[in-house]
N, C-alpha and C positions, 0 to 999 in steps of 0.2 A: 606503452602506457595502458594500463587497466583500465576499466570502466566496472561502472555499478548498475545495476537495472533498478529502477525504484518503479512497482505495478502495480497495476490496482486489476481488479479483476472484479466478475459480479460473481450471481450463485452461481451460475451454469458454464464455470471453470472460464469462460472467456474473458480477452482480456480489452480494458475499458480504454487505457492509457498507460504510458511509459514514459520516463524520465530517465536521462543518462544521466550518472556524477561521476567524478574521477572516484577511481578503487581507492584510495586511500580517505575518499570524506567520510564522515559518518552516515546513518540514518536518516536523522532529522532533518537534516538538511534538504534534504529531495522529497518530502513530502507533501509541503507546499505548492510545487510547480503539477505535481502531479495530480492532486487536487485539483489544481488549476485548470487541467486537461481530460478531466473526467465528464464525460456526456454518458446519461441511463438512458438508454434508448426507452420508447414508450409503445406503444401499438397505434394511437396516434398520436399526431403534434410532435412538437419539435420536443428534443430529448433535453431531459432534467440535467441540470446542473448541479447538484443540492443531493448527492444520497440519503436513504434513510439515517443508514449506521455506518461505521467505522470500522472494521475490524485490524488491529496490527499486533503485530508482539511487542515486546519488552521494549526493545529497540527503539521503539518512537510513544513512550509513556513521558513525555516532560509537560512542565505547565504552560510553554507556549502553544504547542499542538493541540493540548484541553482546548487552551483559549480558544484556537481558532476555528477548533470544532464548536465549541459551545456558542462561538458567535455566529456560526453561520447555522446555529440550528440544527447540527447532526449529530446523533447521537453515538458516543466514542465507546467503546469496549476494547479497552487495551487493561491489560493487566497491569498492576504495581512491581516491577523490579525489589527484588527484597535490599539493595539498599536505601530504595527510594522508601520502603516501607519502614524501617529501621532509624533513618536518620528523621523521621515524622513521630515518631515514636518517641525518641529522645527529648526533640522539644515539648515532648507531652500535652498539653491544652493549646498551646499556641504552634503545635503543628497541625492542626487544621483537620477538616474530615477528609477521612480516604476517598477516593473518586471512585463511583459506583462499578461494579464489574459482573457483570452475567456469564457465570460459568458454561451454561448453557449454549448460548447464543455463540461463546468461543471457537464452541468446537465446531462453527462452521468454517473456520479459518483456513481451513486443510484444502480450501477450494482453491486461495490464491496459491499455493503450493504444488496443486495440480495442472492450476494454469500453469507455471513453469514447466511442470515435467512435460506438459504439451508443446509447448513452445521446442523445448531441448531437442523432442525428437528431430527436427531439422540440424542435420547434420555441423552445418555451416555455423547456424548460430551456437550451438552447443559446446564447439570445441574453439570457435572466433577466432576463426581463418582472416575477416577482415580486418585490417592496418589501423582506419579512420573509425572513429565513432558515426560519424555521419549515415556512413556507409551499413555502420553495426545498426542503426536503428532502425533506417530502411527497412535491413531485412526482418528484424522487429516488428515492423508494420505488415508486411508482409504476410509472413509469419500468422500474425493479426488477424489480417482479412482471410485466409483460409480455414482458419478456427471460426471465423464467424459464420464463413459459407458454408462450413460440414455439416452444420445440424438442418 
């Protein structure tokens, strides 16, 4: 059976928290928990729960994720899927305003992507030699803690 990584990472490519779902779920689905498991570290005092911003791709643009970001205060920069922007469009007035998007602030995105390519170089995790998910996350964690202690 497959597995899916859902990560969260800061700027400084490392990574915050992980989420296993089966390969065949979608996106959306795993972004929740992983939220859930996101601590900012701080220089002192105990580490933020609450990020600033958000950043995701396409992949996890629906209006529950807005919600849950909007409710808890954090600001979302995920781009609109063009058919999410199209069928808004259609309905004309009573599809409602586009959710705001900083083109800018996007292109810090390339950082959780880096964090993968860090993580990959661990031979183990990269090619998922192990059986168990359990066992996959570990070395996730792992993995993890060496990235934190490098810098």
């Amino acid at each position: 059976m497959t597995t899916k990584i859902h990560l969260a990472a800061d700027g400084n490519c490392r990574p915050l928290a992980f989420h296993l779902t089966p390969g065949q779920a979608g996106d959306a689905p795993g972004f929740e928990p992983v939220m859930a498991a996101v601590r900012v570290p701080r220089a002192t005092g105990r580490p933020r729960t609450r990020p600033a911003m958000v950043l995701a791709d396409k992949a996890y643009s629906s209006r529950a994720i807005r919600h849950h970001l909007r409710r808890r205060g954090i600001r979302a920069v995920i781009p609109v899927p063009a058919d999410q922007a199209a069928h808004r469009r259609r309905r004309g007035s009573h599809g409602g305003r586009p959710p705001a998007f900083d083109r800018e602030i996007y292109k810090q995105r390339n950082t959780v992507e880096r964090c993968i390519n860090r993580i990959k170089h661990w031979r183990g995790l990269a090619t998922r030699y192990d059986k168990t998910a359990t066992i996959y996350l570990a070395g996730l964690h792992i993995a993890g803690i060496f990235i934190w202690s490098a810098r």
